[in-house]
Phi, psi and omega in degrees: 000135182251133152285149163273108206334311188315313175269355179304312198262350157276359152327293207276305201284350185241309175248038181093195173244024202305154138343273193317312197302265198347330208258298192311329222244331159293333178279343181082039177274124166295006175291330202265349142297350199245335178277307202292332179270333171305288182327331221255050158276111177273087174268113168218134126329164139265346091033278177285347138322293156262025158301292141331303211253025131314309193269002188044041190216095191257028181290257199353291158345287160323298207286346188273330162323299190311318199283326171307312190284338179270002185269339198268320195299308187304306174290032169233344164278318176317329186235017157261319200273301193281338167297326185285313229247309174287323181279331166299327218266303166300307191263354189066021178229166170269184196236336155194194171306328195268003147312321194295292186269351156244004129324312163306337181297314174276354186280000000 
């Protein structure tokens, strides 16, 4: 399975640059679906909840959300690419367009 850069490096941007990521994500590892689902795990306490907005300083919160909806966002690219990758692999076709546009990828 080939990534398509654009998402390799929104990959990067969000669950580092670590050695595993990068080698899953050159290698075409189904792993790097199993990092994006695992990560869209929100650990906010309720504690830390109300804690912020005791202290009226909720950013901290926002940003772990924030980072959750682009983490979901990314599996949810993640399980469109491998699903694609899988219906080619089985029919020898493609399965639609965004099959289509990561296709372009192996030519």
């Amino acid at each position: 399975m080939l990534y398509p850069e654009d998402f390799k490096q929104k990959v990067i941007s969000v669950l580092g640059d670590n050695e595993t990521i990068i080698k899953g994500l050159d290698s075409g590892s189904e792993i790097i679906g199993r990092y994006l689902n695992d990560s869209s795990y929100l650990n906010i306490s309720a504690k830390e909840i109300v804690d912020a907005f005791e202290k009226g300083d909720i950013n901290d919160i926002y940003l772990k959300a924030k980072r959750k909806l682009i983490i979901e966002e990314l599996y949810r690219e993640w399980i469109d690419l491998y699903q694609c990758f899988e219906y080619e692999e089985s029919h020898g076709e493609y399965l639609d367009s965004v099959c289509c546009n990561y296709m372009k990828l192996k030519k």
